[in-house]
C-alpha positions in Angstrom: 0.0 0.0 0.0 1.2 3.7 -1.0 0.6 5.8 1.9 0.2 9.4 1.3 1.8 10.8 4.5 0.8 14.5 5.7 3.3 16.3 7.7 2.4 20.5 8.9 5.4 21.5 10.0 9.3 21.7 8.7 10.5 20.9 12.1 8.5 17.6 11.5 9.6 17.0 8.1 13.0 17.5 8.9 12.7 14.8 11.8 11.3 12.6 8.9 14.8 13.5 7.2 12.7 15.1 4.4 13.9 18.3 3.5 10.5 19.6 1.8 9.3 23.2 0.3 5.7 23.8 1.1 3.2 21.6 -1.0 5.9 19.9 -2.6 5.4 15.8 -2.8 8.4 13.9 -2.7 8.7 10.6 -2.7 9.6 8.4 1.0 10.5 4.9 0.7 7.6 3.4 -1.8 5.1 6.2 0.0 4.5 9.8 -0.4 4.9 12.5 2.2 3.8 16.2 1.2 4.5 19.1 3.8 1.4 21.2 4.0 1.5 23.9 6.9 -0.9 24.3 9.4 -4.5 24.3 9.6 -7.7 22.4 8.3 -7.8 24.3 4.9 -3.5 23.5 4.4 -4.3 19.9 5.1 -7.0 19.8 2.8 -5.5 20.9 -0.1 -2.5 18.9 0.4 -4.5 15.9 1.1 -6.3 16.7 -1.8 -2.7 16.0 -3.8 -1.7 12.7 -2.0 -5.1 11.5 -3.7 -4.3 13.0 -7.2 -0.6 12.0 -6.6 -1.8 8.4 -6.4 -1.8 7.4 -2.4 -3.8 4.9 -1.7 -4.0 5.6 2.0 -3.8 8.9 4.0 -1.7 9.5 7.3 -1.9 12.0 9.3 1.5 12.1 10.8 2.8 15.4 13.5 2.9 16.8 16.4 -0.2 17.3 19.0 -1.0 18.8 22.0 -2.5 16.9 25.3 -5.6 17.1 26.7 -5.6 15.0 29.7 -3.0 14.0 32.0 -0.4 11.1 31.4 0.6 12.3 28.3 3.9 13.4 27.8 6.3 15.3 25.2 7.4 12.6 22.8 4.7 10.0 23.6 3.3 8.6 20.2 -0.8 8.5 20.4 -2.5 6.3 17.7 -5.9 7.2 17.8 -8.9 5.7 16.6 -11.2 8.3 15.8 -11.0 12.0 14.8 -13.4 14.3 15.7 -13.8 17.5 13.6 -16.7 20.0 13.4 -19.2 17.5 15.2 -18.1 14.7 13.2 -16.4 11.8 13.8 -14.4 10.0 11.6 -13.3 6.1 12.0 -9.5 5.5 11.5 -8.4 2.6 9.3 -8.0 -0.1 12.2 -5.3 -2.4 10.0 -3.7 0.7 9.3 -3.2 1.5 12.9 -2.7 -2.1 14.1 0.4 -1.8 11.5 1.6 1.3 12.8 1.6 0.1 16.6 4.4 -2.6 14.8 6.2 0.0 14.2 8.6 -0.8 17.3 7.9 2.5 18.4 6.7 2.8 22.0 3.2 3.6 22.1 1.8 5.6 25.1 -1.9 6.3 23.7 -4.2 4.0 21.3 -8.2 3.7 21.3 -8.7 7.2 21.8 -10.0 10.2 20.2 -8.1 13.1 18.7 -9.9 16.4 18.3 -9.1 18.5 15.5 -9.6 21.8 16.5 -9.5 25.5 13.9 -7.0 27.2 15.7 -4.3 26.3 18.4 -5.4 25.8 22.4 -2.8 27.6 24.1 -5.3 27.7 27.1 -4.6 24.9 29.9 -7.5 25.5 31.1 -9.6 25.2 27.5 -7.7 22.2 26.7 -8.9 21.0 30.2 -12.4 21.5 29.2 -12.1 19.7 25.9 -11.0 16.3 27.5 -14.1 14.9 27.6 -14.1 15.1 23.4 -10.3 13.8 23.2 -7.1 12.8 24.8 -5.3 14.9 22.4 -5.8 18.2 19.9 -4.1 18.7 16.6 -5.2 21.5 13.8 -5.2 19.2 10.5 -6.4 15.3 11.0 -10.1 16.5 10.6 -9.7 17.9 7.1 -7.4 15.2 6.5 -9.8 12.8 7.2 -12.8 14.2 5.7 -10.4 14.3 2.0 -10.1 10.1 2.8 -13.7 9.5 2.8 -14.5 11.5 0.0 -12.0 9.7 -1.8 -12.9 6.2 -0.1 -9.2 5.7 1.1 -8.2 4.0 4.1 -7.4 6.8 6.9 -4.2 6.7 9.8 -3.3 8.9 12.2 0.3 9.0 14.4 0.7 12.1 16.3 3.6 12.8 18.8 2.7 14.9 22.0 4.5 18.5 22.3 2.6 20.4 24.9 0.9 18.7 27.9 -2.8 19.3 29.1 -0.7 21.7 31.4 1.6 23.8 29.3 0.8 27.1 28.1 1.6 28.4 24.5 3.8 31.4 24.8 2.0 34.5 23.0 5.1 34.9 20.6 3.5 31.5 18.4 0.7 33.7 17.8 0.6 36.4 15.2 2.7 36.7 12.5 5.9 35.8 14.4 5.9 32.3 13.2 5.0 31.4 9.5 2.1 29.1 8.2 5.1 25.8 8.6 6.1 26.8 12.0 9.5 28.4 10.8 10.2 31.6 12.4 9.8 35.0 11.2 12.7 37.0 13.1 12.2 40.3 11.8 8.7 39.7 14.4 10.0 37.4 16.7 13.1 38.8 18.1 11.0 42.2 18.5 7.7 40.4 20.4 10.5 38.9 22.6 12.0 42.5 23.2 8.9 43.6 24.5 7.4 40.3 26.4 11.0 38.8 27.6 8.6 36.6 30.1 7.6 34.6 27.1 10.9 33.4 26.5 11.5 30.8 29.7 8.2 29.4 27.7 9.3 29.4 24.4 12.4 27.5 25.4 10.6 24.9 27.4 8.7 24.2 24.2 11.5 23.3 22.2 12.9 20.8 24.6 9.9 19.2 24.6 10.0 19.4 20.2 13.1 18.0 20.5 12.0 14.8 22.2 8.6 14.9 20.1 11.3 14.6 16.8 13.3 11.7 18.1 10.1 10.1 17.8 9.0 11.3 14.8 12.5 10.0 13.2 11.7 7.0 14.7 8.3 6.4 13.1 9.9 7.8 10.1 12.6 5.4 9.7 9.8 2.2 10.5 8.0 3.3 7.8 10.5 3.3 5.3 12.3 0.3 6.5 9.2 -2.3 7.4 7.3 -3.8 4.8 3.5 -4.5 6.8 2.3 -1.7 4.7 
């Protein structure tokens, strides 16, 4: 099976060892893997090229934040079902079953991942929201809803960055990251100037990226190597 794999963010694609422009398909073992950026409507359209592209499976593969506790930075979740806008969406149980062969540790399976429109920096919102999900990302529900239009089997394997209890620094917000997570100095280093509180934060949160990419090379270097799928 060709998997079309979706990755939002460069720091994710680079832990893949893809170096990838934005919307550009490149080929990954036998599978395809297409960096979109983030958000539902970047997913879309990028999953809408995996299916022209000739995948004939979708995964949903990234980064995600927690919504209950137990889950740490650099746990891999395998959910089962995505919820998105009220709907929920059945992952592709072989699919899954595969993935958890991966020989990658897995800390979360059976569960549902909300796909939310914009990012929870709240602790207390993403409190609120664990009774709809152990975990939140910003792109599986678009994702998902371009596999069942298209009738292809659906996976998702997102790595935990942020826990139930971290806040988001301000800085992510705004224009002082771009639509792939890189950032944009010429706003970044000024935000910091004026909110140097943020920074303690911001550093915390790429520790815990750090760890969420070992994983992610990890998956990354199953998929290319096994042959279940």
């Amino acid at each position: 099976m060709r998997l079309g794999l979706l990755l939002p963010l460069t720091a994710e694609a680079k832990a893949f060892g893809a170096k990838l422009q934005p919307g550009q398909l490149q080929d990954f073992g036998r599978h395809l893997l297409i960096l979109s950026g983030m958000g539902q409507a970047a997913a879309r359209m990028a999953g809408q090229q995996l299916v022209r592209a000739g995948a004939e499976a979708l995964l949903s593969v990234g980064t995600a934040g927690a919504l209950r506790a137990g889950l740490h930075p650099g746990d891999l979740c395998l959910p089962t079902t995505v919820l998105w806008r009220g709907q929920p969406y059945a992952v592709d149980l072989p699919l899954q079953a595969c993935l958890q062969g991966s020989g990658v540790a897995i800390a979360s399976a059976a569960e549902t991942l909300w796909s939310s429109e914009r990012p929870l920096d709240d602790p207390h919102e993403k409190k609120a929201l664990a009774a709809y999900g152990a975990l939140v990302d910003m792109e599986s529900g678009a994702l998902a809803a371009v596999a069942q239009a298209a009738g292809l089997p659906l996976g998702v394997a997102r790595v935990i960055v942020d826990t139930v209890d971290t806040p988001l620094p301000g800085c992510l917000r705004g224009r002082s990251i771009d639509p792939w997570g890189r950032p944009r100095w010429q706003f970044l280093l000024p935000h910091l100037v004026r909110h140097p509180q943020e920074l303690p934060a911001l550093l915390q949160l790429g520790r815990q990226m750090s760890l969420a990419q070992q994983t992610l090379a990890s998956l990354g270097q199953s998929l290319q190597t096994r042959g279940c799928i």
